[in-house]
Every structure is written in C-alpha cells, then in structure tokens.
SERO-4910 file (N, C-alpha, C, O; in steps of 0.05 Angstrom, whole numbers):
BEGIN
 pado doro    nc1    nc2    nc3   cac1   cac2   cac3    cc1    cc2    cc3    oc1    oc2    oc3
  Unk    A   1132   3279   3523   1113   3301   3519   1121   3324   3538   1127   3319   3561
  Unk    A   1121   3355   3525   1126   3377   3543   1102   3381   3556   1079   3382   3548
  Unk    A   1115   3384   3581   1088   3393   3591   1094   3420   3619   1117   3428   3623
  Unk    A   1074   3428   3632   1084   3450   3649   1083   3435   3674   1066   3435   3693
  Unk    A   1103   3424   3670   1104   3408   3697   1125   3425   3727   1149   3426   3727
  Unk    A   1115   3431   3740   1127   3439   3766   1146   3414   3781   1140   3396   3797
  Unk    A   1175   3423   3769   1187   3408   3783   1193   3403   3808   1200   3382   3818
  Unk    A   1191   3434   3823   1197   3434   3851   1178   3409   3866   1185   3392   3883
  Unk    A   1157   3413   3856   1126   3394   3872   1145   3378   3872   1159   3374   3892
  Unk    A   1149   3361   3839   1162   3330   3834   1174   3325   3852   1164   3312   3870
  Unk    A   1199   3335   3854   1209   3330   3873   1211   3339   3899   1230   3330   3911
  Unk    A   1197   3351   3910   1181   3349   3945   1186   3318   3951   1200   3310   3969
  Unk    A   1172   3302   3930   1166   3277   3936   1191   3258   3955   1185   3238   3968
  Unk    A   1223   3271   3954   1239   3254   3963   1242   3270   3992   1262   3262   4002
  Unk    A   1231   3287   4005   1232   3305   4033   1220   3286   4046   1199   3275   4040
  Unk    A   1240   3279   4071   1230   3247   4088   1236   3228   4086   1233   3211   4104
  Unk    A   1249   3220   4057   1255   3191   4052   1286   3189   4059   1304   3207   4059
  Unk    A   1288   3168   4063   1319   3166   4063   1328   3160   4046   1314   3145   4032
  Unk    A   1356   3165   4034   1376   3158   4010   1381   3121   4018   1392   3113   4038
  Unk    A   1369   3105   3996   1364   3077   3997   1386   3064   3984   1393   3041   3989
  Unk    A   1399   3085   3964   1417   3072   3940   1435   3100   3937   1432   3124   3942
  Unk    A   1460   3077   3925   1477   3099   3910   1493   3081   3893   1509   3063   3898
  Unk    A   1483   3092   3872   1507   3081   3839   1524   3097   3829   1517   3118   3817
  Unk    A   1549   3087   3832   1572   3110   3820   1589   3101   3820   1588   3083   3837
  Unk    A   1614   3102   3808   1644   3094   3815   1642   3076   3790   1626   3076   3772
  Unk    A   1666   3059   3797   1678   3050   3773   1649   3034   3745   1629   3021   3753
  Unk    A   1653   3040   3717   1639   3036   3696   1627   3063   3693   1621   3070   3670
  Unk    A   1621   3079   3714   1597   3102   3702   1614   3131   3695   1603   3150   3682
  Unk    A   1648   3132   3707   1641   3150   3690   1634   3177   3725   1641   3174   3748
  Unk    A   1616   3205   3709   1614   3220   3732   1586   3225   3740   1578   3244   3753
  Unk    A   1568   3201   3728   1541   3199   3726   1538   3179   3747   1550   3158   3752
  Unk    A   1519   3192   3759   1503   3189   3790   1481   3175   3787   1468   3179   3767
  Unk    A   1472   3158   3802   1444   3154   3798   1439   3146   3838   1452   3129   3850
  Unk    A   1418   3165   3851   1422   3166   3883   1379   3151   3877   1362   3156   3860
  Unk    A   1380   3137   3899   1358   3118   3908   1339   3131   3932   1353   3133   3952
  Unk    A   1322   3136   3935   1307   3153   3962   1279   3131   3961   1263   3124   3943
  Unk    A   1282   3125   3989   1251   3109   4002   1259   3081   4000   1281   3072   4003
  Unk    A   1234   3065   3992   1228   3036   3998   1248   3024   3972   1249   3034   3950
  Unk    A   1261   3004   3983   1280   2984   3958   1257   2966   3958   1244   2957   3976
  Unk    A   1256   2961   3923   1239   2931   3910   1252   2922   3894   1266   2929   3875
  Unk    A   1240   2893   3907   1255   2875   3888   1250   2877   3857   1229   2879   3845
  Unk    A   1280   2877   3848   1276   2882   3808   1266   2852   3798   1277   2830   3804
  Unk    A   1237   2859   3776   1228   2835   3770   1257   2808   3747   1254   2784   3742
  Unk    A   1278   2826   3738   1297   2812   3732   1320   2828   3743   1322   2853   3745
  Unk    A   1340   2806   3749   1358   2811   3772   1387   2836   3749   1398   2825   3730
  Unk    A   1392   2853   3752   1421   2864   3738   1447   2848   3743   1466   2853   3758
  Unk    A   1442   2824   3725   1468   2812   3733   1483   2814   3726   1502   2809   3740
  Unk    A   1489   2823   3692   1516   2829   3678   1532   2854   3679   1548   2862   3662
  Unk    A   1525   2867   3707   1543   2887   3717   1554   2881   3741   1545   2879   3763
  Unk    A   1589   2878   3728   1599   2862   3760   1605   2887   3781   1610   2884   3805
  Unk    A   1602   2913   3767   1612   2939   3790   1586   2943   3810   1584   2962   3826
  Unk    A   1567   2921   3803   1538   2927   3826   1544   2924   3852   1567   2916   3845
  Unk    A   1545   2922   3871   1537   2902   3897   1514   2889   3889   1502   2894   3868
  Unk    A   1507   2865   3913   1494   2854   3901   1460   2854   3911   1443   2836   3906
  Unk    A   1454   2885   3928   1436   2897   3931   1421   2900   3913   1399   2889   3910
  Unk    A   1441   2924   3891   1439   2945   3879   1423   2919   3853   1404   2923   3838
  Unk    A   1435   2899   3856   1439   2870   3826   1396   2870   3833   1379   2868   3815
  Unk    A   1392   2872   3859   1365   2849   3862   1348   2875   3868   1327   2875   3855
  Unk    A   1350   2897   3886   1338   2915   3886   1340   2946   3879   1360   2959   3883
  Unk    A   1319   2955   3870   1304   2991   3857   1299   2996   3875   1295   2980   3894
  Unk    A   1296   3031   3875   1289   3047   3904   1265   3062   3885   1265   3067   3861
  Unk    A   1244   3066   3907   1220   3078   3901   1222   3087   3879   1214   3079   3857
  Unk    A   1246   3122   3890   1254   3143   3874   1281   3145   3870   1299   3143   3888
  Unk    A   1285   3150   3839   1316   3152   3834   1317   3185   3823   1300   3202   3817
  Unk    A   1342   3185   3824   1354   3208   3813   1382   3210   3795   1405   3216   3801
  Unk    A   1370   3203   3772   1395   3197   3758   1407   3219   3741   1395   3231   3723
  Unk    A   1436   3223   3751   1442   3257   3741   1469   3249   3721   1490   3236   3725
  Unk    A   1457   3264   3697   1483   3261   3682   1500   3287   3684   1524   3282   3686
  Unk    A   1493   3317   3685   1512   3337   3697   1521   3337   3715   1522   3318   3731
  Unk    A   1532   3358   3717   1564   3363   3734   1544   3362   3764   1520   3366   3760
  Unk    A   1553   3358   3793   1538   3355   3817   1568   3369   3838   1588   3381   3830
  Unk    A   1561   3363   3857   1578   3387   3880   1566   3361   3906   1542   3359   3905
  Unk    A   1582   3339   3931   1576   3341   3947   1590   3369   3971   1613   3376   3971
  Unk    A   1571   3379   3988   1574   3399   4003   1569   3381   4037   1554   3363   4046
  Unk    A   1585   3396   4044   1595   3380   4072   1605   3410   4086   1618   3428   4076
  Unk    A   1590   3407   4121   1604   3429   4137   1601   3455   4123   1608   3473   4139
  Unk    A   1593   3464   4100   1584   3496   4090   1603   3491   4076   1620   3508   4082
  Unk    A   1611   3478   4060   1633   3481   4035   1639   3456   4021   1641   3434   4032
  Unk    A   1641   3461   3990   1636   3445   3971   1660   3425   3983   1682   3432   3991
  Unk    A   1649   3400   3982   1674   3377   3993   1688   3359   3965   1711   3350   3962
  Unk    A   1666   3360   3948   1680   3344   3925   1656   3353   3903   1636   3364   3911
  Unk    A   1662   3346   3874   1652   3345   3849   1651   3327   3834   1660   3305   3842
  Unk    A   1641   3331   3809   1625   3313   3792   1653   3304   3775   1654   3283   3763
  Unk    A   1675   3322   3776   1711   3318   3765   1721   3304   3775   1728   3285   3760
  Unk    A   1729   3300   3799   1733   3282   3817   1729   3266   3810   1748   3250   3808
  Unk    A   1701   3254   3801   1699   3223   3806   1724   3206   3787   1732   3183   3791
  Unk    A   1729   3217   3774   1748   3200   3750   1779   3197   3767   1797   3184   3755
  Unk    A   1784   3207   3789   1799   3192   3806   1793   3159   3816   1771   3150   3822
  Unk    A   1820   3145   3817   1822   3119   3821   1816   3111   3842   1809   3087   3844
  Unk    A   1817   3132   3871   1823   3114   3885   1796   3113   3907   1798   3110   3931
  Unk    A   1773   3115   3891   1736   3109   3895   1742   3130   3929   1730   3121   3949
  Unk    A   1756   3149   3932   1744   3158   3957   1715   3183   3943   1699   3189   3961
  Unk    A   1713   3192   3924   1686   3199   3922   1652   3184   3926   1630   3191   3933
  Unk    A   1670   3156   3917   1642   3134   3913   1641   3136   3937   1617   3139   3942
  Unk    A   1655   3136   3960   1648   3125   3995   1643   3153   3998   1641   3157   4023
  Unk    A   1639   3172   3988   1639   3202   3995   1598   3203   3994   1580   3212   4008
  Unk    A   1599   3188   3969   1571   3187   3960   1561   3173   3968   1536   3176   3967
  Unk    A   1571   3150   3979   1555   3125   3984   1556   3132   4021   1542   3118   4035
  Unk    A   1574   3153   4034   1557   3172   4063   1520   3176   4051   1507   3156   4060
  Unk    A   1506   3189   4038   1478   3188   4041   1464   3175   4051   1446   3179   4069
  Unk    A   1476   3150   4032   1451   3117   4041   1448   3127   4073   1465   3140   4086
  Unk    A   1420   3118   4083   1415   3126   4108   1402   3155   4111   1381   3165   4119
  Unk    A   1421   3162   4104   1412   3196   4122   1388   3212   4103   1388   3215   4078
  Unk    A   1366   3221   4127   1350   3228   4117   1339   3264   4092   1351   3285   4095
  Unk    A   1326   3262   4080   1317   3282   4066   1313   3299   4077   1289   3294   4082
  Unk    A   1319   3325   4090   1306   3341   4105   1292   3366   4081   1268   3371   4086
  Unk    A   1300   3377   4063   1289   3394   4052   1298   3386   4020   1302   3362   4015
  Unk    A   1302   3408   3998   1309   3403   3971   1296   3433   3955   1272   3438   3952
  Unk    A   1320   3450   3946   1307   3469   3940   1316   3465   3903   1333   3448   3895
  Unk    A   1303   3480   3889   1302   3476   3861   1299   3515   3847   1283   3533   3851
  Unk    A   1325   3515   3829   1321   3541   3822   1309   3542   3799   1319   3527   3782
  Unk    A   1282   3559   3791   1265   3556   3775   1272   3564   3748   1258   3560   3728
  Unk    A   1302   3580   3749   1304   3587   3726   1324   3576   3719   1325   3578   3695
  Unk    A   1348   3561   3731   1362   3536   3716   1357   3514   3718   1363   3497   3702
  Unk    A   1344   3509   3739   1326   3474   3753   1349   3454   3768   1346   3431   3778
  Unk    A   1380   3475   3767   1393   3459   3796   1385   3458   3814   1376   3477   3827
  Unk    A   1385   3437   3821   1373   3418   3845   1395   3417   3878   1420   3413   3878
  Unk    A   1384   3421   3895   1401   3425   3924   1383   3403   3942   1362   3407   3954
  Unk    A   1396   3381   3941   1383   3360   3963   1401   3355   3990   1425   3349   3991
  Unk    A   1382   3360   4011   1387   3369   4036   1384   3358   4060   1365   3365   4074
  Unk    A   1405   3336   4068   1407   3310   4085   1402   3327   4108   1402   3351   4110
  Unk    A   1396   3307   4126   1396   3308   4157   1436   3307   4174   1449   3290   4161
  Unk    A   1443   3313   4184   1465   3334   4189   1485   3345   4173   1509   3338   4172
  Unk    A   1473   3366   4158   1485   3382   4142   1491   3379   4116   1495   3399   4101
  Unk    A   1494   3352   4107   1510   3341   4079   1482   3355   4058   1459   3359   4065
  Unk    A   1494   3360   4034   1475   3367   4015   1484   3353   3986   1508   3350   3984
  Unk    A   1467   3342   3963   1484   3351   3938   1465   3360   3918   1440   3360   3917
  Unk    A   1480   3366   3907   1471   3396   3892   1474   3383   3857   1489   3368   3844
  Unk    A   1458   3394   3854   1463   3383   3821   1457   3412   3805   1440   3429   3805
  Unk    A   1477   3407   3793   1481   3427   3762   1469   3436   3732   1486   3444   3717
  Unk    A   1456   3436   3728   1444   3430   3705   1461   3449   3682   1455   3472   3674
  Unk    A   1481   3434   3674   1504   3453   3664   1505   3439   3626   1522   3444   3609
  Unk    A   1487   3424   3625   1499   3406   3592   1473   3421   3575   1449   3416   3577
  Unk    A   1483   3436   3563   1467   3448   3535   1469   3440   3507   1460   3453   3488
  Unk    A   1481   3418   3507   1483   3408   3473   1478   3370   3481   1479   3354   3500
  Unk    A   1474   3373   3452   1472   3339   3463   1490   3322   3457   1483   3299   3453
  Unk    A   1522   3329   3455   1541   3324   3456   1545   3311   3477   1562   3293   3476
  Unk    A   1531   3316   3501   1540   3302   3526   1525   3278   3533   1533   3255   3540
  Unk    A   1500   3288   3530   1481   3271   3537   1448   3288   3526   1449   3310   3513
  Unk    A   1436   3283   3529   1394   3286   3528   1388   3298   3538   1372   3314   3530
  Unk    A   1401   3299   3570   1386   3312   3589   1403   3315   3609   1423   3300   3608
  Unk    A   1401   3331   3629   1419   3346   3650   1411   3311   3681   1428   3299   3693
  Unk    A   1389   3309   3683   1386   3293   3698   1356   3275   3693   1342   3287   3677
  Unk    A   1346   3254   3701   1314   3246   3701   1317   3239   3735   1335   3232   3750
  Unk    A   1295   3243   3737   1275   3230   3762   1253   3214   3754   1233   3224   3743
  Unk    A   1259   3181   3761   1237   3165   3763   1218   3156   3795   1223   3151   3818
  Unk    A   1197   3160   3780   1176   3158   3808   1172   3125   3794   1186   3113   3777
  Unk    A   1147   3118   3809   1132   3087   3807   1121   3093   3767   1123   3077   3748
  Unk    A   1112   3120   3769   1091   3116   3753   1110   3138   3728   1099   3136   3706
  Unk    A   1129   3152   3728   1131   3176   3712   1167   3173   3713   1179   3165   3732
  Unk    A   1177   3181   3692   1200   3186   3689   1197   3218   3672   1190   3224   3649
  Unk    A   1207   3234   3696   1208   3264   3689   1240   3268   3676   1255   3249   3679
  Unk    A   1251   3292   3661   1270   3295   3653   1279   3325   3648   1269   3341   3633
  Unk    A   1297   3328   3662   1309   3360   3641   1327   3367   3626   1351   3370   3633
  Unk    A   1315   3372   3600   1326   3367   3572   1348   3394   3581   1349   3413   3597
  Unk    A   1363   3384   3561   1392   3405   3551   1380   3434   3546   1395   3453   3552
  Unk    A   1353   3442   3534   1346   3470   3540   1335   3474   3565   1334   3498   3569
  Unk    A   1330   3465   3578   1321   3470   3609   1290   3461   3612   1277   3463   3633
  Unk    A   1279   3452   3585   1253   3438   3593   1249   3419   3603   1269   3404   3600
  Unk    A   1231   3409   3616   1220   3387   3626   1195   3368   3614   1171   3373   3610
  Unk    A   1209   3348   3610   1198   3323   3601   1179   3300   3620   1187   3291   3642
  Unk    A   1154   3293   3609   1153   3267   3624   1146   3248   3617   1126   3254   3603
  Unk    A   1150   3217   3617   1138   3197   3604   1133   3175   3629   1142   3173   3652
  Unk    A   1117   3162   3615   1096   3136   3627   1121   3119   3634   1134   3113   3614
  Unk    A   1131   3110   3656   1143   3082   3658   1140   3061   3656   1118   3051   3663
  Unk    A   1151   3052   3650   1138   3021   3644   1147   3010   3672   1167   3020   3681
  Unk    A   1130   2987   3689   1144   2982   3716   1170   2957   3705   1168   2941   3686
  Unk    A   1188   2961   3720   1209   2930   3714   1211   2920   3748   1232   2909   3754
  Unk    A   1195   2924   3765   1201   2913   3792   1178   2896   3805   1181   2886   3827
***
C-alpha cells in the first residue's frame, strides 16, 4: 500500500545502532543486504545457502537494509569502491563491506527528491546508496528496509511502499 510515508523518520531508526550483519559476495551478485542493532535467532535456520557464515545461517538483525541499486562505499572523503566492483573475484569488496560490522551509526542523511540514502559510520566510513533502477528490468525496487513490524520499499518510480511483516525469528 502507498502511503506518505517519511522515509527520512524510517530510517532515523538505524542512528546508534551498530552494523550487526553484512551479506554480499559470492551468489548475490551486487545486491547488499547490511544488518543494524540486536541479532535474533531465525525461527528456521538458512541452511541451503553454503555462501552464509554460519552467523548469518542462525541469526537476523533487528534492521536490514537490503539494496538492490547501484551503492558507493566512501572512505577518507572519497568514493573507495562501488556497487561494479563487486563482480570482481577476488571478495576484497565483501571484506571492504564486511569493515561496518561493528562500527557505529553516527548520522544517515536521505535526499527527498531521489531517496538516496548516505549512512554514516563512526570514523568516517559512509555508504551511500543510489536509487538509480527505473524499470523493472532490474528489479521492483531500488532498495527495502525491514523493521520488526514493516517492510518499507522504494519502488522504481521513487515511491514508497509498506507492508506488514510477517515475523520469521
């Protein structure tokens, strides 16, 4: 359902938490999915994915952020790597991404008229998400954010979606 949902609020919600998870690298491809706050245990385990750790196999993070557009990590005031990159072999992006886990949320700014997203670690690291896919050739949606209770989304025209989750943890 559309609704006038203020995404900036939505996501306020991950300012403070720390990056809990990170899924990426080999099977996905240049689609991200980053973890913020408390890990719970999944009420059934992801076992038929051998590229998990076996964290990732038993536990969900509060809040996810699962981005299917193009993303930018920024390091030191300059873009360090992209969402192109990742389709290199030799997983130094995944350890690029998987620096977050740990480090805390300090801010997250959101531009109101494309809804790229700028999430803003504690010493300096940021990543930035794109909201660059306008057909649904690529995918549905540019990225979703799941809370406990809501899986928000922004569709390929730049609206925002939200639906009821069902819990699986």
């Amino acid at each position: 359902m559309e609704t006038n949902i203020d995404l900036d609020s939505i996501l306020q919600r991950i300012v403070g938490k720390e990056c809990s998870s990170v899924i990426a690298g080999a099977g996905s491809g240049s689609i991200v999915n980053i973890g913020f706050g408390e890990l719970r245990r999944r009420k059934v385990p992801v076992s038929n994915n051998p590229t998990l750790d076996e964290r990732d196999k038993y536990f969900d993070s509060e809040l996810q952020l699962f981005v299917h557009s193009a993303w930018r990590i920024i390091k030191d005031g300059r873009v360090h790597a992209g969402w192109r990159d990742a389709a290199l072999e030799d997983g130094q992006i995944y350890s690029q991404l998987k620096n977050f886990v740990g480090k805390k949320v300090v801010s997250i700014t959101v531009d109101k008229v494309t809804n790229d997203v700028c999430i803003h670690f504690h010493a300096g690291s940021a990543f930035n998400v794109l909201c660059d896919i306008t057909n649904s050739d690529e995918a549905d949606s540019n990225f979703d954010f799941f809370t406990q209770e809501e899986i928000y989304s922004v569709a390929i025209d730049g609206s925002i979606f939200s639906e009821s989750r069902k819990k699986t943890y």
